[in-house]
N, C-alpha and C positions, 0 to 999 in steps of 0.2 A: 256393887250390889244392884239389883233389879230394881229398878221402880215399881215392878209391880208386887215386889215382895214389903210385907210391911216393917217400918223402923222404928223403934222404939228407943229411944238416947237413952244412956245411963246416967246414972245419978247422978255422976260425977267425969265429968270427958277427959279424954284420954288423947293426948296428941300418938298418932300414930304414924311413927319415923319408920316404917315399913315402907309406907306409899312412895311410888316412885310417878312422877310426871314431870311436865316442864315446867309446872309453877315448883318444885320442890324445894328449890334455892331462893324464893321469893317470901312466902308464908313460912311464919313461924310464929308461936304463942308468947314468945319473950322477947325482949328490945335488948339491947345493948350490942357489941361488938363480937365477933367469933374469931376475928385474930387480930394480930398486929400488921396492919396494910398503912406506910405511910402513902398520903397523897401526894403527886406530882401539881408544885408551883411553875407557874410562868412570869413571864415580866408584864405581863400588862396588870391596871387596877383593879379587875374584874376576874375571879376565877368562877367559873363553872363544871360544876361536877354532874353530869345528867346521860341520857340515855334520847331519844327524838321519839319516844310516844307523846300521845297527848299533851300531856304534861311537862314536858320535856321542851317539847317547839314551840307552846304558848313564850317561855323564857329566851330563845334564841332568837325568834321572830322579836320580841319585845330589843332586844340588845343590838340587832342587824336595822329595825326601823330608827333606833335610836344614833346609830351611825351615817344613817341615811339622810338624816336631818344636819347633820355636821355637830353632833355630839361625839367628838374625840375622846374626851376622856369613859366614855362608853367602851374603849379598846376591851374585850376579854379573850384570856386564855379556855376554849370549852374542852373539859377532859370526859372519854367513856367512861363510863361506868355502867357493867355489864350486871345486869341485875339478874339475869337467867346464871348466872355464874357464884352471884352472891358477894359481889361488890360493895355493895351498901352496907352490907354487915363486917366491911373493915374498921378498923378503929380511927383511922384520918375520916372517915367520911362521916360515920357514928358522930366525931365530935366537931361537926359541921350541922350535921341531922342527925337530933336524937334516936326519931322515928324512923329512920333507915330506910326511905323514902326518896326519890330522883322528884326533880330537879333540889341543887344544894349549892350556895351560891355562897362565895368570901370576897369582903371586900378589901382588899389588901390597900386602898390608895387611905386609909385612918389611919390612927395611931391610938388605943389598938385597932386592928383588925376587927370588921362586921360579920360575924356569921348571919344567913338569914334561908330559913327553911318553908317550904309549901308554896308552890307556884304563882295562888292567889297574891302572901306576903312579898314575895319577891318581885311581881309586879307594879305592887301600889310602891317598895321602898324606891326602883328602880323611877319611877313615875315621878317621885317624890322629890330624889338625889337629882335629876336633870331636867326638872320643870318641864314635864309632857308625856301628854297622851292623860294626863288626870284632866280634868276641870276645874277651876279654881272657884267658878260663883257656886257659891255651897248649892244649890237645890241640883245643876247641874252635875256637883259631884257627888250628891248622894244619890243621882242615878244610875253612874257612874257603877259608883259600886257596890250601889244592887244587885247591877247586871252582874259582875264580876263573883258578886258572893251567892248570886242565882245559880253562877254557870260550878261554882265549888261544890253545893251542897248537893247540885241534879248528875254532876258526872258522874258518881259513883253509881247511880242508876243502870246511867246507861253503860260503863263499862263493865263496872265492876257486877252489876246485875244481869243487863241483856246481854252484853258481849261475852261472858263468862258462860253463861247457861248456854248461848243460842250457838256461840262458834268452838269454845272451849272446854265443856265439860264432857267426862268422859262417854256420856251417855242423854239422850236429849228428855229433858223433865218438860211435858207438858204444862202442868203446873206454873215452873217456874220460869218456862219461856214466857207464856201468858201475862203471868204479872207482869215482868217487867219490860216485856212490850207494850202492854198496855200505858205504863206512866212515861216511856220512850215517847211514844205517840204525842203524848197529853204534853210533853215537853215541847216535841218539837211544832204543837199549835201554840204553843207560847209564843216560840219563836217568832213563827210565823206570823200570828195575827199583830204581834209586835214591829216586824218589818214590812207589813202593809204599807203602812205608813211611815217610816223612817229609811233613810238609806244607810245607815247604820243603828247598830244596837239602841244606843244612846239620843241618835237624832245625825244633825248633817256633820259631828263630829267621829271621827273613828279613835278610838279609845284603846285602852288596856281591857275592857269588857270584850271588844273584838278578839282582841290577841286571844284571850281566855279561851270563848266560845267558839273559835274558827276551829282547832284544831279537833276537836271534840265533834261537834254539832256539821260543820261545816264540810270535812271530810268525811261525815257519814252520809251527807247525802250525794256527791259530787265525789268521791273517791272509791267509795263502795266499802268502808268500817265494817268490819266483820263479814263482810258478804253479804250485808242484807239489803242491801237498796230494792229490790222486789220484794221480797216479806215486807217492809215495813212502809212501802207504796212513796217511798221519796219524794218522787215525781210531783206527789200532788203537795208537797211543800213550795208552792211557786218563789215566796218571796226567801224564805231560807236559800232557797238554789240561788237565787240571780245575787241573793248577799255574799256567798261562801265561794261565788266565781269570782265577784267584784276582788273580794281578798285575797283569794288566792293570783290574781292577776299581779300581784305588787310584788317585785323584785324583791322587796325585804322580806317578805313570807317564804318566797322563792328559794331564797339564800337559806335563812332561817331553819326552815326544813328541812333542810340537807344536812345542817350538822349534827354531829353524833348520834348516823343512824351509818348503824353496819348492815344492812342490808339493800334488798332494790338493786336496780341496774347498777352494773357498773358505771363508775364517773360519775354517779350523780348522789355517792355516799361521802360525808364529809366525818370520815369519826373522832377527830380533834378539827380543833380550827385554832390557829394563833395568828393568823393574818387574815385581808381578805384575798389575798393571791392564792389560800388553798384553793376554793373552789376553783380558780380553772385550773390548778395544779391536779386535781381531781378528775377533771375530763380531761387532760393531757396524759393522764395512769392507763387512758381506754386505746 
């Protein structure tokens, strides 16, 4: 339908299983499972079930720095899970993640077994389980995760809001590019006037609130997130740019990022990872 033609909702909405796009397989009005999909276990204590969006590499980056440190028992198995396919609405991953939502994480080294879902929870548990990247002295950790529950509640803004309207909806709504550029903006002077003054999020510490925020905030000004880096004037984010290079500079983001993403260059997609020998097994496939 037009924009310029006027909409009137019905009384009562009507999901409409006609509509064909690439979210198709994504959005749906009900939770629970649409078939029987067991998931694939590996040997290490760590499973992951996720996809390398946003949300996705905040958890991989978290589990690759964590190794990085000589946190061994950190070892994880990370499985695709293609959500443009409708993955998440299997019944192994449903009962990992009610909400049929990537990243889905099991901890298999308990007795029983940890499920733990939403990118935010799996970082603080993950933070928790191997003593880092949290803060311990309470005022520092309730900065901590702040920033972290800042970066939960604004993502949906800017994905699920501007990135939805500005790069992927089928037709461009003035309107609703506007708003949510507009609080895109207002976020990223958050950011900003926040790392004026600090070299990370937090202060001289780099946190789980970085892991969070990088992916998101960080690669939209220094990656180019939906195409907008000229729309939404990046540039003049000084201090977000020189933060989201500083990060992205670290070998465990590096890595991080590569897993379970099926796309991008060749050699530089890791769509499982059960060792760290994939990745240069990954540029040896080029």
């Amino acid at each position: 339908m037009s924009n310029t033609e006027p909409y009137t909702p019905a009384k009562v909405w009507q999901w409409n299983t006609d509509t064909e796009n690439k979210f198709s397989n994504i959005n749906r009005p009900t939770a629970g499972a649409i078939e029987e999909k067991v998931l694939p276990k590996g040997k290490h204590p760590l499973q992951l079930y996720s996809l390398a969006t946003p949300n996705g590499v905040k958890v991989t980056v978290m589990l690759e720095e964590l190794l990085a440190i000589g946190k061994q028992d950190a070892e994880y198995d990370a499985y695709l899970i293609n959500i443009l396919e409708g993955d998440q609405f299997g019944s192994g991953f449903v009962d990992i993640n009610p909400n049929s939502k990537i990243p889905a994480l099991f901890d298999q080294s308990t007795s029983p077994g940890i499920r733990v879902f939403e990118s935010g929870a799996i970082l603080v548990y993950l933070a928790e389980k191997f003593d880092a990247f949290l803060p311990k002295e309470a005022s520092a950790r309730a900065e901590c995760l702040s920033w972290l529950f800042w970066q939960m509640g604004s993502a949906p803004y800017l994905g699920g809001g501007f990135g939805h309207f500005y790069a992927y909806a089928p037709e461009k709504i003035e309107y609703c590019i506007d708003r949510f550029t507009m609080e895109v903006k207002r976020q990223l002077d958050v950011l900003d006037q926040n790392l004026s003054s600090r070299q990370f999020l937090c202060g001289d510490e780099y946190t789980i609130a970085d892991m969070a925020t990088y992916p998101w905030y960080g690669c939209l000004v220094i990656d180019n997130l939906y195409g907008a880096q000229e729309f939404l004037d990046v540039e003049s984010y000084k201090h977000v740019t020189r933060w989201a290079q500083q990060i992205q500079a670290r070998p465990a983001v590096q890595r991080g990022s590569r897993v379970n993403r099926s796309w991008g260059p060749e050699g530089e997609s890791v769509p499982e990872r059960h060792s760290a020998s994939d990745f240069d097994l990954s540029k040896q496939a080029t």
